[in-house]
PDBQT receptor file of N, H, CA, C and O in Angstrom, charges set to zero:
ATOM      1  N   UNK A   1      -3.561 221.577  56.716  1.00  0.00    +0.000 N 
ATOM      2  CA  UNK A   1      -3.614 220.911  55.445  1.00  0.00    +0.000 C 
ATOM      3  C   UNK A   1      -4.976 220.231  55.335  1.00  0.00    +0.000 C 
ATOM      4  O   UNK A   1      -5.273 219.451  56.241  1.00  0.00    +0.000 OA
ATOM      5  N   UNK A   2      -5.909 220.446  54.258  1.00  0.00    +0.000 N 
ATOM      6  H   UNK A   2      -5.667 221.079  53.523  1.00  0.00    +0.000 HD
ATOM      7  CA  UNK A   2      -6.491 219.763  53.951  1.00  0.00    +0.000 C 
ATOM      8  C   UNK A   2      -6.508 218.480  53.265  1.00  0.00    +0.000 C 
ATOM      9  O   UNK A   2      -6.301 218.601  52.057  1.00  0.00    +0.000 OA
ATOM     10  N   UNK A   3      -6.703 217.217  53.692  1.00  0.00    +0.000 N 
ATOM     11  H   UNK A   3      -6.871 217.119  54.673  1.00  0.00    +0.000 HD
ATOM     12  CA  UNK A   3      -7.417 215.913  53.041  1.00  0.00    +0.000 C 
ATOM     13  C   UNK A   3      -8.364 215.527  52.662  1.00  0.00    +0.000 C 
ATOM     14  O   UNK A   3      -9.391 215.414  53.331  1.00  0.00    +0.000 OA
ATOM     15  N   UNK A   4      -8.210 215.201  51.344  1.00  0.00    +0.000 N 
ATOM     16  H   UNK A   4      -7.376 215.293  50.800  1.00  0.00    +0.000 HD
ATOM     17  CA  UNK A   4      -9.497 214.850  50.918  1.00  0.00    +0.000 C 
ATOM     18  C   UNK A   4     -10.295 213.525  51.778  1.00  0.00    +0.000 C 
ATOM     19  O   UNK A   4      -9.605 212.851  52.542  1.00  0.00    +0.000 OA
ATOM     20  N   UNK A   5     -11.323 213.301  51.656  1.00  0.00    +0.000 N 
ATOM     21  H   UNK A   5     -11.884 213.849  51.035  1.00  0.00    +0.000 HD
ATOM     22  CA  UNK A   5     -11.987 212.869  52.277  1.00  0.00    +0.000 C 
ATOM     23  C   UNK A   5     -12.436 211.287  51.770  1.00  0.00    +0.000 C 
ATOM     24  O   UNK A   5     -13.280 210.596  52.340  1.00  0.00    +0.000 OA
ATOM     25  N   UNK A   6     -11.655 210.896  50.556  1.00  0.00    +0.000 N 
ATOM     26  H   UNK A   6     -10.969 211.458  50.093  1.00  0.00    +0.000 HD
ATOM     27  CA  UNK A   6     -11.558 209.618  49.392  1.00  0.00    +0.000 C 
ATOM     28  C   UNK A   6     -10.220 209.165  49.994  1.00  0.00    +0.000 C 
ATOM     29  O   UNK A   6      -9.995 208.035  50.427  1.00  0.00    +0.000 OA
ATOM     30  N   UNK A   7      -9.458 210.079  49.967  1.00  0.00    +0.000 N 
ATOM     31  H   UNK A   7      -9.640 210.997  49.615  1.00  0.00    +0.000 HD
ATOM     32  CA  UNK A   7      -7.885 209.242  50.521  1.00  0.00    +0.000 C 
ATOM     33  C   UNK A   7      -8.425 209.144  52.466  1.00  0.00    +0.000 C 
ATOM     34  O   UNK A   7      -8.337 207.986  52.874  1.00  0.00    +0.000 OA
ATOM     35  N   UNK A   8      -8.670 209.653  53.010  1.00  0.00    +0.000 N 
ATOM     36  H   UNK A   8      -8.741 210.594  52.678  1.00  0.00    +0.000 HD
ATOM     37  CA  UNK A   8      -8.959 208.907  54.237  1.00  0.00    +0.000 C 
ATOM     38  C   UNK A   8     -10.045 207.761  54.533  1.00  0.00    +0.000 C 
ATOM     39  O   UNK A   8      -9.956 206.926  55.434  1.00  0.00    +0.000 OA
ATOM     40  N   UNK A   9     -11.122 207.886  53.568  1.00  0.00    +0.000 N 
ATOM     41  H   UNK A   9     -11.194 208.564  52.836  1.00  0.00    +0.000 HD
ATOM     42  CA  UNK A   9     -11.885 206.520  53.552  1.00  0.00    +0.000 C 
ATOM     43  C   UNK A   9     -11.152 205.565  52.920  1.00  0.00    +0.000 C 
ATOM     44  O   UNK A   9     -11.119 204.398  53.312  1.00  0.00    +0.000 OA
ATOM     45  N   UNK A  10     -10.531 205.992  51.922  1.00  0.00    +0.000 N 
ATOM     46  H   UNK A  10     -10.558 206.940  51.603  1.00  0.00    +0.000 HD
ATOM     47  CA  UNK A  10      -9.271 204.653  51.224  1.00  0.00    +0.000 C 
ATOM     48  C   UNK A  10      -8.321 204.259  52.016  1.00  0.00    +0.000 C 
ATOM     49  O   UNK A  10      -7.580 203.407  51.526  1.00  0.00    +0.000 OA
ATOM     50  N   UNK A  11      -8.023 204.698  53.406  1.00  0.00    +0.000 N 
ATOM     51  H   UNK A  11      -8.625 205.391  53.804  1.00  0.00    +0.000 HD
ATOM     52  CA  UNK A  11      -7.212 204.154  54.144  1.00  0.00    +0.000 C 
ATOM     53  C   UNK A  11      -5.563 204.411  53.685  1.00  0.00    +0.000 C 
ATOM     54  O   UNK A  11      -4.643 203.629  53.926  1.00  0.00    +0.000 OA
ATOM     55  N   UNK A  12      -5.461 205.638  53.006  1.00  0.00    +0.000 N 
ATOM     56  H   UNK A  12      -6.208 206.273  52.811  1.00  0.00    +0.000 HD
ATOM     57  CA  UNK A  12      -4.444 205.889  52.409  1.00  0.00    +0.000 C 
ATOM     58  C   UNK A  12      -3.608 206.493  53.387  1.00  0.00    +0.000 C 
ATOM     59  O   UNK A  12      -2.386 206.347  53.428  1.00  0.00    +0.000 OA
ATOM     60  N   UNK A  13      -4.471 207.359  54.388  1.00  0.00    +0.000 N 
ATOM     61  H   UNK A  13      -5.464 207.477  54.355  1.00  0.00    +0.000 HD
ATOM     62  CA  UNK A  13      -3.680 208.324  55.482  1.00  0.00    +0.000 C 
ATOM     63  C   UNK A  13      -3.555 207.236  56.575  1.00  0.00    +0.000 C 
ATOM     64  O   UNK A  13      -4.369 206.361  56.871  1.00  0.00    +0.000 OA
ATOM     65  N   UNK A  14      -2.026 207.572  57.236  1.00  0.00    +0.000 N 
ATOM     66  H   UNK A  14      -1.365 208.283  56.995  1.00  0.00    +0.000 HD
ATOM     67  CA  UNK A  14      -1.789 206.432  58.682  1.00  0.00    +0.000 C 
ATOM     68  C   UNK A  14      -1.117 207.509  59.459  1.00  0.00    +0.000 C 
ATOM     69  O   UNK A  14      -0.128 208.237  59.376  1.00  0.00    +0.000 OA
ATOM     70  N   UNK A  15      -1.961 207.305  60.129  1.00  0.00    +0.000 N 
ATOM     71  H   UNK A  15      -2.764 206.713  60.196  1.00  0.00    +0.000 HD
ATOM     72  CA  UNK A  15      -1.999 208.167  62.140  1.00  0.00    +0.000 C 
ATOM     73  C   UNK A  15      -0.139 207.959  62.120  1.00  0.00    +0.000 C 
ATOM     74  O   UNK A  15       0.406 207.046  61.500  1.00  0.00    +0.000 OA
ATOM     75  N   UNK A  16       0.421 208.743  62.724  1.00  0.00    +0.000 N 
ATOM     76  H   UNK A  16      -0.021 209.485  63.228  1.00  0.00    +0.000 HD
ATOM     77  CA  UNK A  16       1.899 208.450  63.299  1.00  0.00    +0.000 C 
ATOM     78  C   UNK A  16       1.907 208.455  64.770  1.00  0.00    +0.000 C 
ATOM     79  O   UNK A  16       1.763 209.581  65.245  1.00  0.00    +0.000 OA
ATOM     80  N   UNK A  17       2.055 207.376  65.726  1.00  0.00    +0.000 N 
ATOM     81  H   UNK A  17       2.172 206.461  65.340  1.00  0.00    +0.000 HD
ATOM     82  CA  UNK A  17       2.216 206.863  66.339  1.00  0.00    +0.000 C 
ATOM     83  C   UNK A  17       2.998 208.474  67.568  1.00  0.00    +0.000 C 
ATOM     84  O   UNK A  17       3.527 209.476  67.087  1.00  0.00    +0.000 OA
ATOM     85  N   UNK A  18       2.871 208.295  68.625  1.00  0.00    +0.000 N 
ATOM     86  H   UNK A  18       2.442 207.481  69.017  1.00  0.00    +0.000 HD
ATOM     87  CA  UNK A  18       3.427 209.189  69.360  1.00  0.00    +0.000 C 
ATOM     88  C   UNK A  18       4.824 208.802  69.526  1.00  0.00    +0.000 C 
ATOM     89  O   UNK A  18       5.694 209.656  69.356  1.00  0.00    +0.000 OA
ATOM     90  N   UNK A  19       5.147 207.545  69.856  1.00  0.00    +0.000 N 
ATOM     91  H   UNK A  19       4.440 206.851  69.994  1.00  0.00    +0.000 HD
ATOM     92  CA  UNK A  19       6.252 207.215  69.697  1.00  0.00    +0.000 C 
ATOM     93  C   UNK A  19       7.126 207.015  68.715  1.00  0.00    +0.000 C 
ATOM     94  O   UNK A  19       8.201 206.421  68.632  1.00  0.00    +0.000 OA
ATOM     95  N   UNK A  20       6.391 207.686  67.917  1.00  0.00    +0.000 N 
ATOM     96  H   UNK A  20       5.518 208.169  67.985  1.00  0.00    +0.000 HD
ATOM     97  CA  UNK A  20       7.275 207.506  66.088  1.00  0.00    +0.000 C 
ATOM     98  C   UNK A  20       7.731 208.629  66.488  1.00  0.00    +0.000 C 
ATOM     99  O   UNK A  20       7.046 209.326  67.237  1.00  0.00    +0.000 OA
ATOM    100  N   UNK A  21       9.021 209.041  66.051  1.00  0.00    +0.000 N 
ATOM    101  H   UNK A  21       9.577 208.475  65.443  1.00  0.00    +0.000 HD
ATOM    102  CA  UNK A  21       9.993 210.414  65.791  1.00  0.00    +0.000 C 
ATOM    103  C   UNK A  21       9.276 211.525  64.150  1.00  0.00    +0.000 C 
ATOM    104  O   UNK A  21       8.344 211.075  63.483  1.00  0.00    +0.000 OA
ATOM    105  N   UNK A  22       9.711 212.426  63.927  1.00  0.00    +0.000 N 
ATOM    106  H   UNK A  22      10.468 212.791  64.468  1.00  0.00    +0.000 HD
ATOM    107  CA  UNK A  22       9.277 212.874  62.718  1.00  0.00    +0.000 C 
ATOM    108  C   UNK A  22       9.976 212.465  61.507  1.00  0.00    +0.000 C 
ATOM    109  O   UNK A  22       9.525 212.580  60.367  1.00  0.00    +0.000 OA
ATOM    110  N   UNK A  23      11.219 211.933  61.861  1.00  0.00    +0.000 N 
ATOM    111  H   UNK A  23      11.585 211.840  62.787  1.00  0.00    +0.000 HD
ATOM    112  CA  UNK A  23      12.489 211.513  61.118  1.00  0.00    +0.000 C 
ATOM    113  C   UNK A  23      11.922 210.363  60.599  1.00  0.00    +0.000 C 
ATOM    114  O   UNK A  23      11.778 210.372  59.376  1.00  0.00    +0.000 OA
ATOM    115  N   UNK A  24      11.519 209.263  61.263  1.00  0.00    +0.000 N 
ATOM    116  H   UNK A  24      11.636 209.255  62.256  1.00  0.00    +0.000 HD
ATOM    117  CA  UNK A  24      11.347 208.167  60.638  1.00  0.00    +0.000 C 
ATOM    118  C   UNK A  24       9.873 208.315  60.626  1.00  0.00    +0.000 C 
ATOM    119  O   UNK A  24       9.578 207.121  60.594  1.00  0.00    +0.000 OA
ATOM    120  N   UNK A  25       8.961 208.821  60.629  1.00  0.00    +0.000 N 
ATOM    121  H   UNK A  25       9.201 209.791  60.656  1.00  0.00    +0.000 HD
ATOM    122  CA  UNK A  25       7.867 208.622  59.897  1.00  0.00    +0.000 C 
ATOM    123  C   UNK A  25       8.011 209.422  58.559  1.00  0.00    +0.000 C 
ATOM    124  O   UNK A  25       7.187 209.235  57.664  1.00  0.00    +0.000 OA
ATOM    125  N   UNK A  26       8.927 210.211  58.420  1.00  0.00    +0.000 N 
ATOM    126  H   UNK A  26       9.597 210.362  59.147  1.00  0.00    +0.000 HD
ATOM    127  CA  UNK A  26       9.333 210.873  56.712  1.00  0.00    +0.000 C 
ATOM    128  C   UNK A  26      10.135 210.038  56.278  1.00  0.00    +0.000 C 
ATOM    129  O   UNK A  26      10.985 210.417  55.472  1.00  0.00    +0.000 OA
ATOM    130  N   UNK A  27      10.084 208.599  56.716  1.00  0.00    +0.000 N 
ATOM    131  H   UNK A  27       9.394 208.291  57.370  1.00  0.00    +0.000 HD
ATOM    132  CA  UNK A  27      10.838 207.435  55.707  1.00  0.00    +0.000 C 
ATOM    133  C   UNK A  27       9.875 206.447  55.646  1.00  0.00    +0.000 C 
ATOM    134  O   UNK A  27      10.145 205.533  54.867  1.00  0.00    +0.000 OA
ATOM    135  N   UNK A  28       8.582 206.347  56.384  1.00  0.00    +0.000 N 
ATOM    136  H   UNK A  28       8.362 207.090  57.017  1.00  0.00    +0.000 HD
ATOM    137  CA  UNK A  28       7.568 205.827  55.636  1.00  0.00    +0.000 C 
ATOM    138  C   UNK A  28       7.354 205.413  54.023  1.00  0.00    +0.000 C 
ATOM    139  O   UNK A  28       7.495 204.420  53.309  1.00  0.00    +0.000 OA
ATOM    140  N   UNK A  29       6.858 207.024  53.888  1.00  0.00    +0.000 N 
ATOM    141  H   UNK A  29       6.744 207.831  54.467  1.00  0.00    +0.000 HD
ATOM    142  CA  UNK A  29       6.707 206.465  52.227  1.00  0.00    +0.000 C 
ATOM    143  C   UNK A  29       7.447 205.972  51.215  1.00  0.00    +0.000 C 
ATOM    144  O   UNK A  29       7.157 205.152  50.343  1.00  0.00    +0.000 OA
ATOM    145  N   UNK A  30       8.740 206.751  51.502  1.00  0.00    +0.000 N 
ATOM    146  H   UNK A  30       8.975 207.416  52.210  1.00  0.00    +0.000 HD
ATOM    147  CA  UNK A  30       9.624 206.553  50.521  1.00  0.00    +0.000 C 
ATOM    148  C   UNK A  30      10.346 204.815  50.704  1.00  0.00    +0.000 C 
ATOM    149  O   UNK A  30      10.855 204.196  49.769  1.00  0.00    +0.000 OA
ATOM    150  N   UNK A  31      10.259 204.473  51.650  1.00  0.00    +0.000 N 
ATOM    151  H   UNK A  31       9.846 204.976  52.409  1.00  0.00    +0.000 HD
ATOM    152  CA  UNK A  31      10.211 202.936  51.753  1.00  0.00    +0.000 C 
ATOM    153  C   UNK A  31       9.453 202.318  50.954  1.00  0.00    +0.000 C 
ATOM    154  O   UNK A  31       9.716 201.788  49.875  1.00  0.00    +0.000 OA
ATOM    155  N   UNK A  32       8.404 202.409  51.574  1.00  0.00    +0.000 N 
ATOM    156  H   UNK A  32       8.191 202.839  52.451  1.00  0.00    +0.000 HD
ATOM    157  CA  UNK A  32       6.698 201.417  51.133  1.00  0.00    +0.000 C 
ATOM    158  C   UNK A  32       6.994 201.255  49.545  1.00  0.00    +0.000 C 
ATOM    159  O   UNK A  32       6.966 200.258  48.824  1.00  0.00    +0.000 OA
ATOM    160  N   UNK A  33       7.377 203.037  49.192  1.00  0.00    +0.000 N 
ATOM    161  H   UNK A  33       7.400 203.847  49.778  1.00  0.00    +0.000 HD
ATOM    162  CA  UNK A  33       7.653 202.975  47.690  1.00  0.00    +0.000 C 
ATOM    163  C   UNK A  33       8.441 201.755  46.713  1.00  0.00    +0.000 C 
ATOM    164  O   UNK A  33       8.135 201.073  45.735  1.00  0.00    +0.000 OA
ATOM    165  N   UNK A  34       9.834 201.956  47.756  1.00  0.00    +0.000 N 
ATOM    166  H   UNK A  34      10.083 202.510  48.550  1.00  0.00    +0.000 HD
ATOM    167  CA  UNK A  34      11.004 201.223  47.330  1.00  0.00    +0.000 C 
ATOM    168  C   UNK A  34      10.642 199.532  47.778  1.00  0.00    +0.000 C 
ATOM    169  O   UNK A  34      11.286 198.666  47.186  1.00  0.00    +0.000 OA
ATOM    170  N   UNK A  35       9.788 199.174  48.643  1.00  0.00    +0.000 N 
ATOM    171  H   UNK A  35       9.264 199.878  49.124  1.00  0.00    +0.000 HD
ATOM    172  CA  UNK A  35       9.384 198.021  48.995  1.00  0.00    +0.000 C 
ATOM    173  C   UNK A  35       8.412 197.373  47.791  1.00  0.00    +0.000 C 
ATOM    174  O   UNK A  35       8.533 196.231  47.349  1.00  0.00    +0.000 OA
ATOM    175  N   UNK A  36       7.466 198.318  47.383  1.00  0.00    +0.000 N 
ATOM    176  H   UNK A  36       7.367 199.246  47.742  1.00  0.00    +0.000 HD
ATOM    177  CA  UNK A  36       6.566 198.218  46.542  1.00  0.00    +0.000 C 
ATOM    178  C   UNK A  36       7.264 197.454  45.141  1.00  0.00    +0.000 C 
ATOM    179  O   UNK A  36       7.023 196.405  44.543  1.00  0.00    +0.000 OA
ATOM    180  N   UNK A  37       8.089 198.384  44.993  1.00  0.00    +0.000 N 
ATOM    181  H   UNK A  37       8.284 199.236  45.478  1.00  0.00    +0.000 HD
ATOM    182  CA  UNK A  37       9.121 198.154  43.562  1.00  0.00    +0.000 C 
ATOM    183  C   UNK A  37       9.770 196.969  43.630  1.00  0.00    +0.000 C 
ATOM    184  O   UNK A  37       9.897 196.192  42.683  1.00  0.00    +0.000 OA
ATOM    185  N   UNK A  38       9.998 196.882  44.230  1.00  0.00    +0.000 N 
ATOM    186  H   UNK A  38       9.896 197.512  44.999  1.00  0.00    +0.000 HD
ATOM    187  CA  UNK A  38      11.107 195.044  44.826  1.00  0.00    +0.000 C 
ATOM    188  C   UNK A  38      10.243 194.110  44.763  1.00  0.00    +0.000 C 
ATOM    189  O   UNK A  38      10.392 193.229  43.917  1.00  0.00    +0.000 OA
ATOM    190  N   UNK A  39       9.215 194.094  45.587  1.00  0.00    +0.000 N 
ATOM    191  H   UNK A  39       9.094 194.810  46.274  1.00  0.00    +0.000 HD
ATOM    192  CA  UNK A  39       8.464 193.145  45.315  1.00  0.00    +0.000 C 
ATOM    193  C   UNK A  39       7.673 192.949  44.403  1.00  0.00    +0.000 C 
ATOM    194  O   UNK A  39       7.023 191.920  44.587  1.00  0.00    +0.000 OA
ATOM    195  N   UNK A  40       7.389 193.574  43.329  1.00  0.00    +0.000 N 
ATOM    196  H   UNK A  40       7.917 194.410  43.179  1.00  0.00    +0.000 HD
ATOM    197  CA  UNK A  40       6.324 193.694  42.637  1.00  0.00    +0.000 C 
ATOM    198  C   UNK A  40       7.409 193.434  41.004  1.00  0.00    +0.000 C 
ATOM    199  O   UNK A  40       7.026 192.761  40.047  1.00  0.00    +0.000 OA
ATOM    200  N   UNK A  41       8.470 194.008  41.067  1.00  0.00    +0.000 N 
ATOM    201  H   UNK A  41       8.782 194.554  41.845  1.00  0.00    +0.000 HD
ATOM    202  CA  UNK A  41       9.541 193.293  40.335  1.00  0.00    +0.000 C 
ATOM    203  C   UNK A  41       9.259 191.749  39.554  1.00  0.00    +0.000 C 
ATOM    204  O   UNK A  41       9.086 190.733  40.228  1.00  0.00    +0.000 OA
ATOM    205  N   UNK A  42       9.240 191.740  37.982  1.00  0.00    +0.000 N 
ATOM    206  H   UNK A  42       9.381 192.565  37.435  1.00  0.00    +0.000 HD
ATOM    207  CA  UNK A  42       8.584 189.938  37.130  1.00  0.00    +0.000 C 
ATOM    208  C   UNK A  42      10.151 189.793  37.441  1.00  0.00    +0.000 C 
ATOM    209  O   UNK A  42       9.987 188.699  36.902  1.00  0.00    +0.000 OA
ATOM    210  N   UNK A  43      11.349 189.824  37.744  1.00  0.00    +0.000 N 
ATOM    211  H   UNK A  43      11.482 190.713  38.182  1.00  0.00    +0.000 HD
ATOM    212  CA  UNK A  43      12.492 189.351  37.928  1.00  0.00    +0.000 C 
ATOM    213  C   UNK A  43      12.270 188.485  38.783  1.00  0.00    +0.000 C 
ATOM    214  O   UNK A  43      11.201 188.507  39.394  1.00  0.00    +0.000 OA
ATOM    215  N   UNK A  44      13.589 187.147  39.124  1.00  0.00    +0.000 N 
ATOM    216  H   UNK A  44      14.457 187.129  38.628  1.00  0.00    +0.000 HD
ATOM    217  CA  UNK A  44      13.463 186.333  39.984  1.00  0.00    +0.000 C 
ATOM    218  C   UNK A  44      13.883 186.963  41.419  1.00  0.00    +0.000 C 
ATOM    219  O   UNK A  44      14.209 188.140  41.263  1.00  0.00    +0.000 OA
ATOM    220  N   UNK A  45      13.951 186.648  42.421  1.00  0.00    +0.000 N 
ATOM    221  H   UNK A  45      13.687 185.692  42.548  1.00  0.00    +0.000 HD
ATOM    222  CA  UNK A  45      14.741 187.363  43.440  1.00  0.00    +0.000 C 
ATOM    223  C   UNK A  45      15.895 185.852  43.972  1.00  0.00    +0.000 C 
ATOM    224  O   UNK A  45      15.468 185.026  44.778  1.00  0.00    +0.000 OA
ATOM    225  N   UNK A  46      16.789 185.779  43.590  1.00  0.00    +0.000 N 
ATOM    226  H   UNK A  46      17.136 186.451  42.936  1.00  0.00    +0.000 HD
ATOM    227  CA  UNK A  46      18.200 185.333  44.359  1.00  0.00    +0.000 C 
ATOM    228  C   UNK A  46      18.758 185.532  45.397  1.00  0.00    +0.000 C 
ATOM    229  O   UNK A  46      18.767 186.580  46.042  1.00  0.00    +0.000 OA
ATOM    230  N   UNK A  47      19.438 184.212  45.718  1.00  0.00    +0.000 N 
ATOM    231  H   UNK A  47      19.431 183.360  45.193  1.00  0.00    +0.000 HD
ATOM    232  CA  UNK A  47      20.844 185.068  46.845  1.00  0.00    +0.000 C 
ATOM    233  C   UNK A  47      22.191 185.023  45.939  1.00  0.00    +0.000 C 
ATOM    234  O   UNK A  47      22.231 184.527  44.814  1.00  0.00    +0.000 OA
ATOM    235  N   UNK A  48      23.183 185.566  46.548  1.00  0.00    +0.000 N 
ATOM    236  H   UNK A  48      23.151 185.969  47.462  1.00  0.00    +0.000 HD
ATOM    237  CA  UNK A  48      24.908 185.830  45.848  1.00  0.00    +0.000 C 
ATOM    238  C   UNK A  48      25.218 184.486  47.357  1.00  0.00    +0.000 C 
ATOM    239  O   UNK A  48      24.516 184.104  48.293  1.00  0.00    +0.000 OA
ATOM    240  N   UNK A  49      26.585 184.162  46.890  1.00  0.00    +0.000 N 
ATOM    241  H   UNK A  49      27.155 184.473  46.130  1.00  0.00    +0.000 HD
ATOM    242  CA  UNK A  49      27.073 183.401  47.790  1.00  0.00    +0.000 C 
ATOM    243  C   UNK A  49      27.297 183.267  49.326  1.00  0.00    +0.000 C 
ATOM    244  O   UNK A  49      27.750 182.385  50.055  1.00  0.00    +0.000 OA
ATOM    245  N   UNK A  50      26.722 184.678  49.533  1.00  0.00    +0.000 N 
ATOM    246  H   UNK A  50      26.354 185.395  48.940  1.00  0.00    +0.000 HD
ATOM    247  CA  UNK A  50      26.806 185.188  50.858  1.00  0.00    +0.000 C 
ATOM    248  C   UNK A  50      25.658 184.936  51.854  1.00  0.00    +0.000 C 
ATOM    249  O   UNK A  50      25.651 184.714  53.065  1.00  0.00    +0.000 OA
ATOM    250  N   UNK A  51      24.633 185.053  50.872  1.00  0.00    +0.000 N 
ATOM    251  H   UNK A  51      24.639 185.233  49.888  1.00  0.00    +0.000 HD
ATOM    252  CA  UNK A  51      23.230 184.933  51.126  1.00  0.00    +0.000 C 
ATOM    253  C   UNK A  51      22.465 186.044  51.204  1.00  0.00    +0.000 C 
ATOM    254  O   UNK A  51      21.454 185.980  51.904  1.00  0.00    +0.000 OA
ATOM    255  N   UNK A  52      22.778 187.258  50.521  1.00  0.00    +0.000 N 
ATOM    256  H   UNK A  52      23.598 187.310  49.952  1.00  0.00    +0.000 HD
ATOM    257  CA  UNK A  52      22.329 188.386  50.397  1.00  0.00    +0.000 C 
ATOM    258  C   UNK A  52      21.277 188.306  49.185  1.00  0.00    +0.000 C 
ATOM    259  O   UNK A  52      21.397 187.654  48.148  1.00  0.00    +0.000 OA
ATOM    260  N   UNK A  53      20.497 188.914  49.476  1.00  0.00    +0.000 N 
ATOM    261  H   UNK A  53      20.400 189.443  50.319  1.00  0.00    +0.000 HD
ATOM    262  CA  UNK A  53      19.161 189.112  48.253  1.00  0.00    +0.000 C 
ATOM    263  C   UNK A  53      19.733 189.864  47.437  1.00  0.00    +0.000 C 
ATOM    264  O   UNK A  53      20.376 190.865  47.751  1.00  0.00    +0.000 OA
ATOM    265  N   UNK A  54      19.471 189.264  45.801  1.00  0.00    +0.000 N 
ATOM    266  H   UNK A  54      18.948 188.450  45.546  1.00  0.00    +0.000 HD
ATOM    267  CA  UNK A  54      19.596 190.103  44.790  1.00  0.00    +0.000 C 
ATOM    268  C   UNK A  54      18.157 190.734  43.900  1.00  0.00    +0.000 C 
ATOM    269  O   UNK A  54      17.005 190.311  43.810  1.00  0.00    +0.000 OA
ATOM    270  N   UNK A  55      18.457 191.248  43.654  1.00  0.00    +0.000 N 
ATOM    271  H   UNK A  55      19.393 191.592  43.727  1.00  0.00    +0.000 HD
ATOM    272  CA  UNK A  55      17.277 192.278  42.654  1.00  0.00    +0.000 C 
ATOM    273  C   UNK A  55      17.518 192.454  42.028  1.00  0.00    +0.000 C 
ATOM    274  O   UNK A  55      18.698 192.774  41.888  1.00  0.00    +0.000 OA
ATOM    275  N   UNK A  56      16.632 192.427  40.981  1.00  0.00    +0.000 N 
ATOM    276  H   UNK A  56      15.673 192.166  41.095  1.00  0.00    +0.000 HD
ATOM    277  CA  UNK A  56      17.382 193.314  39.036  1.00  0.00    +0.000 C 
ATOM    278  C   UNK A  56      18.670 193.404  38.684  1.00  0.00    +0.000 C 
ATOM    279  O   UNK A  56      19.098 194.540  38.891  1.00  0.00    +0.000 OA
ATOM    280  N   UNK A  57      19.455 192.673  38.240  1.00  0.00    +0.000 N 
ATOM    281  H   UNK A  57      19.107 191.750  38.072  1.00  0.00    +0.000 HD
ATOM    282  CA  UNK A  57      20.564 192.349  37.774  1.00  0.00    +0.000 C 
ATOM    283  C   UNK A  57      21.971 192.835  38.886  1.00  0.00    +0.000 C 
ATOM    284  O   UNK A  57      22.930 193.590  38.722  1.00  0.00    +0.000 OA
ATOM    285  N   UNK A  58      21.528 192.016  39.984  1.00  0.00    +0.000 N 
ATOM    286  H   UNK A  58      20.749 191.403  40.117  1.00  0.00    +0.000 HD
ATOM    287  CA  UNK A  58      22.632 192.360  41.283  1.00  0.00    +0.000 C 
ATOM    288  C   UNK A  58      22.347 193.333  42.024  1.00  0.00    +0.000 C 
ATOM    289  O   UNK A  58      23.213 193.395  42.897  1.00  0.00    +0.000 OA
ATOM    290  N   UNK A  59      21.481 194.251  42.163  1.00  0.00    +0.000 N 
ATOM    291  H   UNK A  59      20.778 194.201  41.454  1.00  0.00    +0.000 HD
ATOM    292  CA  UNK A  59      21.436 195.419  42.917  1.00  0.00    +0.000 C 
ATOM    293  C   UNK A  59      21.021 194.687  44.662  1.00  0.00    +0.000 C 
ATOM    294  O   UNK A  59      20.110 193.939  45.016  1.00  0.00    +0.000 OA
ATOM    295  N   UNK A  60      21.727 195.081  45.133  1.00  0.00    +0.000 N 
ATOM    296  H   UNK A  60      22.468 195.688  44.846  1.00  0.00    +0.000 HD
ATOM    297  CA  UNK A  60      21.625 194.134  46.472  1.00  0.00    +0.000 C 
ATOM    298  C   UNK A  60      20.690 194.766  47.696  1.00  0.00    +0.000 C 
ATOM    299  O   UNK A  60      20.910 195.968  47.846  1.00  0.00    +0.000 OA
ATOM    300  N   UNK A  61      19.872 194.314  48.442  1.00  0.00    +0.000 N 
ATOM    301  H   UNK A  61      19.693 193.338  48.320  1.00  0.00    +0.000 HD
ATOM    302  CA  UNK A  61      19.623 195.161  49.291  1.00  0.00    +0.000 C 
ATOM    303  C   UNK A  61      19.221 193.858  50.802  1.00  0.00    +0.000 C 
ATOM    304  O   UNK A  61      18.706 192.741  50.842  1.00  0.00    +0.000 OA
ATOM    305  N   UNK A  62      19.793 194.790  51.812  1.00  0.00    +0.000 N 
ATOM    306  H   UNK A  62      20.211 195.698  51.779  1.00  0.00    +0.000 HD
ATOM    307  CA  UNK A  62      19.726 193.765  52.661  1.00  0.00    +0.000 C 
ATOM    308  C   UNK A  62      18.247 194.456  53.634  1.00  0.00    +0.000 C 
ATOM    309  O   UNK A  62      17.822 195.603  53.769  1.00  0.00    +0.000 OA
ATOM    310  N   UNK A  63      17.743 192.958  54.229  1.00  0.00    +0.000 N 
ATOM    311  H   UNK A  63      18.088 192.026  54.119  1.00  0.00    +0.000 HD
ATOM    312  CA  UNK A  63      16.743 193.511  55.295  1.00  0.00    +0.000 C 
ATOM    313  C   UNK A  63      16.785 192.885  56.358  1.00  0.00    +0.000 C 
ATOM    314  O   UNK A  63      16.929 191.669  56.485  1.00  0.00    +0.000 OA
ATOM    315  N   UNK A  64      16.653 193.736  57.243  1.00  0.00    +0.000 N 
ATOM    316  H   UNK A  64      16.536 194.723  57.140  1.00  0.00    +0.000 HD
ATOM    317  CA  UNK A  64      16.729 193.090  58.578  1.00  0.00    +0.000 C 
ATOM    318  C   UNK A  64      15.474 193.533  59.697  1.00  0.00    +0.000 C 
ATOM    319  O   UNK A  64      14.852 194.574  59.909  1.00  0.00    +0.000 OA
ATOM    320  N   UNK A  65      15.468 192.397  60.177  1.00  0.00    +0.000 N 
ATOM    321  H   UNK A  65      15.974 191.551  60.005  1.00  0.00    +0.000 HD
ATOM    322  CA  UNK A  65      14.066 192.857  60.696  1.00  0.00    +0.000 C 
ATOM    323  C   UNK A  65      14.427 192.513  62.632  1.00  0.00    +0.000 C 
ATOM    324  O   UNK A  65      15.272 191.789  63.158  1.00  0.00    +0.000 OA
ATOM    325  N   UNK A  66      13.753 193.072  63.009  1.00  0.00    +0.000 N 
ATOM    326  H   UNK A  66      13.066 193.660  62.582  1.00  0.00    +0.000 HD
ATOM    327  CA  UNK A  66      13.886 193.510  64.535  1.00  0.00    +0.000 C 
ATOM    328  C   UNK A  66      13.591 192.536  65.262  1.00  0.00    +0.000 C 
ATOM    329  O   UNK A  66      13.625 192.647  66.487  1.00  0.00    +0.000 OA
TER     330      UNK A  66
């Protein structure tokens, strides 16, 4: 495959790690995407009584970090 040579000086392309699987580096983007969207969201971000994050009129998404 060729890359252009603007998206690798833009820092657009990221090396995958040897220890990354192929599985989860093909959930890279589509994250970043869905991360992108959430945060970038003029809505407020909430919790529900539970303490779960809400998004755009209840859509819930939980994160957990390692």
């Amino acid at each position: 495959m060729r890359i252009p040579k603007e998206l690798i000086l833009s820092g657009s392309i990221l090396r995958v790690p040897n220890n990354v699987s192929d599985e989860e580096a093909a959930l890279v983007e589509p994250t970043a995407c869905a991360l992108e969207l959430i945060f970038s969201t003029p809505n407020p971000i909430k919790l529900d009584g539970e303490g779960r994050q809400l998004f755009r009129e209840g859509i819930l998404l939980f994160l957990r970090s390692n």
